[in-house]
C-alpha positions as CSV (number, residue, x, y, z in Angstrom):
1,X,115.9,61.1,164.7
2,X,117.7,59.8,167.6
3,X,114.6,57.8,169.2
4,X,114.8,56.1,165.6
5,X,115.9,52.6,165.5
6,X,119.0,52.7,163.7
7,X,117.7,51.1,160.3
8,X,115.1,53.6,159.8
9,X,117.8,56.3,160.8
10,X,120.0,55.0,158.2
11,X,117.4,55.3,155.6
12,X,116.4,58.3,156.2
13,X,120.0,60.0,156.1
14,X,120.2,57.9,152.9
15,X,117.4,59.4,151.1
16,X,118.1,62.9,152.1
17,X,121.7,62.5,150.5
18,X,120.1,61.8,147.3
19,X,117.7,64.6,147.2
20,X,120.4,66.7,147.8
21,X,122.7,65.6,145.0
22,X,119.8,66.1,142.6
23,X,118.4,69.1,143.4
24,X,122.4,70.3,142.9
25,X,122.4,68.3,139.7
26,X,119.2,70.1,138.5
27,X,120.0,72.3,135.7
28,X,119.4,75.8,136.7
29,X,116.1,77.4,135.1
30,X,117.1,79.8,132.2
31,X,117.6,83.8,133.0
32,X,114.5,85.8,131.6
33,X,112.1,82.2,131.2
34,X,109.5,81.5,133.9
35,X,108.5,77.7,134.6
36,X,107.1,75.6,131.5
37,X,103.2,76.4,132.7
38,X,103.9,80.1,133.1
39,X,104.2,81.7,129.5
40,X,105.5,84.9,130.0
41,X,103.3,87.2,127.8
42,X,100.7,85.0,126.8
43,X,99.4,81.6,125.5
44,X,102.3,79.2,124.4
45,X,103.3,80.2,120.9
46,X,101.2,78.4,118.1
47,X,104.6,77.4,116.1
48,X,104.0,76.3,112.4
49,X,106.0,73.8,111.0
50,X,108.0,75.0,107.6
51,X,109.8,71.7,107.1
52,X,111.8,69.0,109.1
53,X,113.6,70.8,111.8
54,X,112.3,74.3,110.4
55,X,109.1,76.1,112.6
56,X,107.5,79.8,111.9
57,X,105.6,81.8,114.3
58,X,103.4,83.8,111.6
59,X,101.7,87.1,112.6
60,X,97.8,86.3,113.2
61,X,97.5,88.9,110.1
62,X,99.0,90.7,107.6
63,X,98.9,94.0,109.1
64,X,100.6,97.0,110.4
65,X,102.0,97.8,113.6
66,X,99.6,98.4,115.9
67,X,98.0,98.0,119.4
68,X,96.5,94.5,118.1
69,X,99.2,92.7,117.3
70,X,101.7,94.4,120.0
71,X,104.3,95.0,116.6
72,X,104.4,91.1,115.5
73,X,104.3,91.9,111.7
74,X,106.6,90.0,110.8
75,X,107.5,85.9,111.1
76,X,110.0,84.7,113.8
77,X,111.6,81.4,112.9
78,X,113.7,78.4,114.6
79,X,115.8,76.1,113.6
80,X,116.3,73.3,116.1
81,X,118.9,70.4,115.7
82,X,120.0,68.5,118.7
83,X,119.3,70.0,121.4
84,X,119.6,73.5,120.5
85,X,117.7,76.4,118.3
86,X,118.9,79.2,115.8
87,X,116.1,82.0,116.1
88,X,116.1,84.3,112.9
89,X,114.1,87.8,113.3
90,X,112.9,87.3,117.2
91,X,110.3,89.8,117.0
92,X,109.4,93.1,118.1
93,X,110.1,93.2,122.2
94,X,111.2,92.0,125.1
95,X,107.7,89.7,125.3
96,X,107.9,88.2,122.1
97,X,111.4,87.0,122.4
98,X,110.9,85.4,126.1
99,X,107.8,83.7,124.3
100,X,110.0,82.5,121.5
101,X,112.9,81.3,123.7
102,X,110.5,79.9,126.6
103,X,108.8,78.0,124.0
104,X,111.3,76.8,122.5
105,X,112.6,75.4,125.9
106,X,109.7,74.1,127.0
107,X,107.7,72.4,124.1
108,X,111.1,71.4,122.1
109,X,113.7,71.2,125.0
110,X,115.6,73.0,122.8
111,X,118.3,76.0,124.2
112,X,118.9,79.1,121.8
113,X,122.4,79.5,121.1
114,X,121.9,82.3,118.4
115,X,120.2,84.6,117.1
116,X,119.8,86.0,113.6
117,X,118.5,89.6,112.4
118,X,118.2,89.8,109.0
119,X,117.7,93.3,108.4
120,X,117.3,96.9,110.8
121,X,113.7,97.1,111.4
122,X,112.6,97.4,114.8
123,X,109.8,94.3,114.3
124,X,112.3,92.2,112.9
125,X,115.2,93.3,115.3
126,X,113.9,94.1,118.9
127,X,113.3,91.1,120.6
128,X,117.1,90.5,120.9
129,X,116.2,92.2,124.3
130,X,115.2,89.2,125.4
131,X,118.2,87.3,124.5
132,X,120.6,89.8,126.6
133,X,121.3,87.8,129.6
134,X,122.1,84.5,127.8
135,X,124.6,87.1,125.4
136,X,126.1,88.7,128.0
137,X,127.5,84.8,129.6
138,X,128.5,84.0,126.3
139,X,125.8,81.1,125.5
140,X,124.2,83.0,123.1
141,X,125.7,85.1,119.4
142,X,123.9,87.4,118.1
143,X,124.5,87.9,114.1
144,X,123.9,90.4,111.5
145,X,125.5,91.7,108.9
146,X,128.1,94.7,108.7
147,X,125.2,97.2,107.0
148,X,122.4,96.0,109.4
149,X,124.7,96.7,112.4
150,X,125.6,100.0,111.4
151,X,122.1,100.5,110.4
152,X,120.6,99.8,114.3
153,X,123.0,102.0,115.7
154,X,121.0,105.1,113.8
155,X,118.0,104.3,113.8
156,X,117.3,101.7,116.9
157,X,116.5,104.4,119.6
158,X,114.4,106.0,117.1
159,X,112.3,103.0,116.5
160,X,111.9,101.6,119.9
161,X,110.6,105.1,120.9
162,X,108.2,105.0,117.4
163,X,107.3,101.4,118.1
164,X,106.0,101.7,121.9
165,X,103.9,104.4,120.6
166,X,102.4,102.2,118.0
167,X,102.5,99.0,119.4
168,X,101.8,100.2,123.1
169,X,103.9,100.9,126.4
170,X,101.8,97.6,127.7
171,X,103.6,95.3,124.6
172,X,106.9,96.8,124.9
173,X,107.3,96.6,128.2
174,X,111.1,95.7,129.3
175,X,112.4,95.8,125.7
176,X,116.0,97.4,125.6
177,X,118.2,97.3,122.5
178,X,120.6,94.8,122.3
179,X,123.8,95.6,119.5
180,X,124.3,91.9,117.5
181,X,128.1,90.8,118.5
182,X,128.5,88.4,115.4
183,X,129.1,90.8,111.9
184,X,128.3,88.5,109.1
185,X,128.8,88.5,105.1
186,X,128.1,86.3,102.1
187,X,129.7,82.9,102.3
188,X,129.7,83.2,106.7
189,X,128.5,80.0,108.0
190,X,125.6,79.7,110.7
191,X,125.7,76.2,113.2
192,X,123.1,75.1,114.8
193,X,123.5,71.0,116.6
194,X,124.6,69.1,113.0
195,X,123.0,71.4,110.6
196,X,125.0,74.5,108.6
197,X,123.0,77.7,107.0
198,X,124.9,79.6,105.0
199,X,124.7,83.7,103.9
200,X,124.1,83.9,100.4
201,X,124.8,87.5,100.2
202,X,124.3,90.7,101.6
203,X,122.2,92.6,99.7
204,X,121.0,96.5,99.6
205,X,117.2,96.3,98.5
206,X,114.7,96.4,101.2
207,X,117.4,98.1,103.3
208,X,121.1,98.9,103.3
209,X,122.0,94.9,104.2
210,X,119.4,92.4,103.5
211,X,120.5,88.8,104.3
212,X,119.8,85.9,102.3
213,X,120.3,82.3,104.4
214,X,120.1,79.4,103.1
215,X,119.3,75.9,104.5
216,X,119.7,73.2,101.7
217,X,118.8,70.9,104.0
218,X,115.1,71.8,103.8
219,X,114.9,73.8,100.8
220,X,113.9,76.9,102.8
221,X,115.4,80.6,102.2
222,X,115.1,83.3,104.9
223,X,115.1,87.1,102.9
224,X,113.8,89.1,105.6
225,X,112.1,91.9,103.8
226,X,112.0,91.3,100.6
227,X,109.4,89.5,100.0
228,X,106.0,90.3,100.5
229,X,102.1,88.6,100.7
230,X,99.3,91.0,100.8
231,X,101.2,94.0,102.6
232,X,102.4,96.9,100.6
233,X,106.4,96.1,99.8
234,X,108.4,99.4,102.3
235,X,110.9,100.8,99.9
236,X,113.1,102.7,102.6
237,X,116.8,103.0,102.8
238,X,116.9,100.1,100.4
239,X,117.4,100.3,96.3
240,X,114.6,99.7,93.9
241,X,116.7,98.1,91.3
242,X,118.6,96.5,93.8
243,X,116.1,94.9,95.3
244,X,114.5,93.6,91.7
245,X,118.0,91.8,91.1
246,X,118.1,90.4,94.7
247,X,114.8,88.8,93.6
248,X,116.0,87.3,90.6
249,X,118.9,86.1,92.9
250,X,116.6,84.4,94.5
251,X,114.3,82.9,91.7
252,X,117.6,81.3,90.7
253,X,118.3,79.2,93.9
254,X,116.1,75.7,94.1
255,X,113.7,77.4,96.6
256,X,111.0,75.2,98.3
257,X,110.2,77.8,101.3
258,X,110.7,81.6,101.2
259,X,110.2,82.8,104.6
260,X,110.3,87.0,104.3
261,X,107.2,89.5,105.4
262,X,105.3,86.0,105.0
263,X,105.9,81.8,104.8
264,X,105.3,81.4,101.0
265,X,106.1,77.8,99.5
266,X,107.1,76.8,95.6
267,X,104.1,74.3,93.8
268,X,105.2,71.3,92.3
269,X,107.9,71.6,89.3
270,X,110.2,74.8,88.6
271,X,107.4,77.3,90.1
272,X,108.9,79.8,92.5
273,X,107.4,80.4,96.0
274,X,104.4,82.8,95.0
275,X,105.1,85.8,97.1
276,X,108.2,86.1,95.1
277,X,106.2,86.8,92.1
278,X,103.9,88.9,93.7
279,X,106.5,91.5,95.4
280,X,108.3,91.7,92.0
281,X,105.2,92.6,90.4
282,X,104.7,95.3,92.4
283,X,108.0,96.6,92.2
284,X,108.1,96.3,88.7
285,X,104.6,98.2,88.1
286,X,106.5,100.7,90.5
287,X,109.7,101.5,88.6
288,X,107.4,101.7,85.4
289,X,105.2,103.9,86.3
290,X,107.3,106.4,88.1
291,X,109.5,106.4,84.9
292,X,106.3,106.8,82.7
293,X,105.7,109.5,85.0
294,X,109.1,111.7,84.4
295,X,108.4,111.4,80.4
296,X,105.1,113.0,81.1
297,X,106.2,115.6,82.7
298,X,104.7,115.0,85.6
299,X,106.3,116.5,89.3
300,X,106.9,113.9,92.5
301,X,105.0,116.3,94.5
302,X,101.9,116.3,92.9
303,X,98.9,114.1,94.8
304,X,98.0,110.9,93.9
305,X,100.8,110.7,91.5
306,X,101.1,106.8,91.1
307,X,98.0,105.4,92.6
308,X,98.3,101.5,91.7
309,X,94.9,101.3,92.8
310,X,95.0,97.2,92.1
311,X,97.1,97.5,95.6
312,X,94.9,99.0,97.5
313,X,93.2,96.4,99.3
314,X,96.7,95.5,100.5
315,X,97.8,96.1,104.5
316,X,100.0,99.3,104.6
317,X,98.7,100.9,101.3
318,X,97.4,104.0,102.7
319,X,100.7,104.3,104.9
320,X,103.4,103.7,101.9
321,X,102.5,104.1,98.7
322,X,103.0,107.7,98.3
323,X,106.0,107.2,100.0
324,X,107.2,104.4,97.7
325,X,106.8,106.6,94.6
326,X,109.2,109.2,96.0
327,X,111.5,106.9,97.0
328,X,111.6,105.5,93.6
329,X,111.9,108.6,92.2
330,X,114.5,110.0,93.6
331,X,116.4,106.7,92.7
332,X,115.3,106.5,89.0
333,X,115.4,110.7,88.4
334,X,119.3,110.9,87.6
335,X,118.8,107.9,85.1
336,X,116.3,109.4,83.5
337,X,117.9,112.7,83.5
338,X,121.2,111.0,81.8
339,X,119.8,111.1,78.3
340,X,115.9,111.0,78.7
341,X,115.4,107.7,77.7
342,X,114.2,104.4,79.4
343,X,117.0,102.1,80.6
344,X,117.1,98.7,79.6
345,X,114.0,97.1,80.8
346,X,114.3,95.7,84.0
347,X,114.2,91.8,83.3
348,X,116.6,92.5,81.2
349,X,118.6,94.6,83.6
350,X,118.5,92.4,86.8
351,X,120.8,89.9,87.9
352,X,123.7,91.7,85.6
């Protein structure tokens, strides 16, 4: 540079000041996210939107866990208000979540700053993994509430181990269990930019701690598991009749979008969301004919006890059904046993 006249020479040393000061104002590319045209995992994720500020990432089919789908069963939603995103139920691995949180980066220029899991199942719960590094410097919360935590400390290792073998060592790759640091209950309050979602309740149905969250900005309800499309409703370490009176919690809110097992919207007037129908029905056929069942005599044990044939085209059926009619059994036995006779019938008897 010295042979330079001393114009040029200042220029230069000009210009190379400024490149420095903004490659060390660059913000540093997030922990876990390659660049915007690298999409870890696959193509960019075909996001859905639910309503203003509200997008789902919907399975490609209603389906159980399996090689196909690499565990996505379940939704993964965002809410995104200035700047930043609330992710509720990220998915099933360590992929899925860098997908959701590189995409949300990238196509919305939006940073997560928490995460939701609604209730302990590994599809709905895993893909924290890929949340760790931004939880670990404190720009990140993870919430759940007080039953779901306790819940993923049983089972978690259990179902990481049960969902690589279903979904495949290739899909699960990375993925680590990561505890939620944020325990929340009804009337807890979620932030995300300007916008507030609130925790209904906490509710043992589908599983020991089902959360309801509400966004009456858009109308739209998040009830993780309990409500279902065309997949056979799980009745697990949840409640029967609990869970029929968490849906008639739910028929009572001004509902416009349910997001649970599926994205199900109400019709024009009073009409609830569909799926919400749907799942009750189910359940409802359920608890009937298990107690129908007892007064016949019948045993639990016995083979094809309550078929519900009318389900079987659904995803799951094979897998759960039987399973389903034990469960309900065991839960509905000692009420039957206390007297022999039907309890109230069970429009009447939810919501008390």
């Amino acid at each position: 540079m010295q042979g330079l006249p001393a114009g040029v020479r200042r220029f230069l040393m000009a210009a190379c000041a400024g490149l420095l000061a903004a490659c060390a104002a660059a913000p540093a590319p997030l922990a876990g996210a390659g660049p915007c045209g690298d999409v870890s995992g696959g193509p960019d994720v075909p996001w859905r939107e639910v309503a203003p500020a509200v997008w789902v990432w919907l399975p490609a089919r209603e389906a159980e866990v399996d090689e196909r789908n690499g565990g996505h069963v379940a939704p993964t939603t965002a809410v995104i208000d200035g700047g930043e995103a609330l992710v509720i139920d990220p998915g099933p691995s360590h992929r899925h979540g860098l997908r959701v949180r590189q995409s949300l980066r990238c196509r919305f220029g939006a940073r997560v700053v928490g995460v939701v899991n609604t209730h302990a199942h590994a599809e709905n719960v895993l893909g924290n993994s890929a949340f760790a590094d931004a939880q670990a410097r404190g720009e990140v919360r993870i919430a759940a509430s007080g039953p779901t935590i306790g819940a993923m400390r049983r089972r978690c290792p259990d179902c990481l181990r049960s969902l690589v073998e279903r979904a495949g060592a290739d899909a699960m790759a990375g993925t680590r269990i990561v505890w939620p640091d944020t325990e929340v209950s009804a009337g807890s309050t979620l932030r995300v930019g300007s916008r507030t979602l609130q925790v209904l309740d906490v509710v043992l149905a589908h599983t020991e701690g089902d959360l309801l969250l509400w966004d009456a900005a858009s109308g739209v309800l998040w009830a993780g598991g309990l409500v279902y499309g065309r997949r056979l409703p799980e009745l697990a370490q949840g409640s029967l009749r609990g869970w029929l009176r968490a849906l008639d919690r739910i028929e009572a809110w001004p509902v416009r979008h349910l997001i649970g097992t599926t994205w199900s919207t109400a019709g024009r007037g009073a009409d609830a969301p569909p799926a919400l129908a749907g799942t009750r029905q189910y359940l409802r056929r359920l608890h009937d004919g298990v107690w129908q069942a007892m007064d016949a005599g019948r045993l639990p044990q016995e083979a094809g006890l309550l078929p519900m044939a009318s389900y079987a085209g659904w995803a799951g059926y094979r897998e759960r059904q039987a399973f389903n009619v034990m469960r309900a059994w065991r839960e509905l036995e000692p009420l039957w046993m206390d007297g022999g006779r039907a309890p109230p019938s069970v429009a009447e008897d939810v919501g008390r």
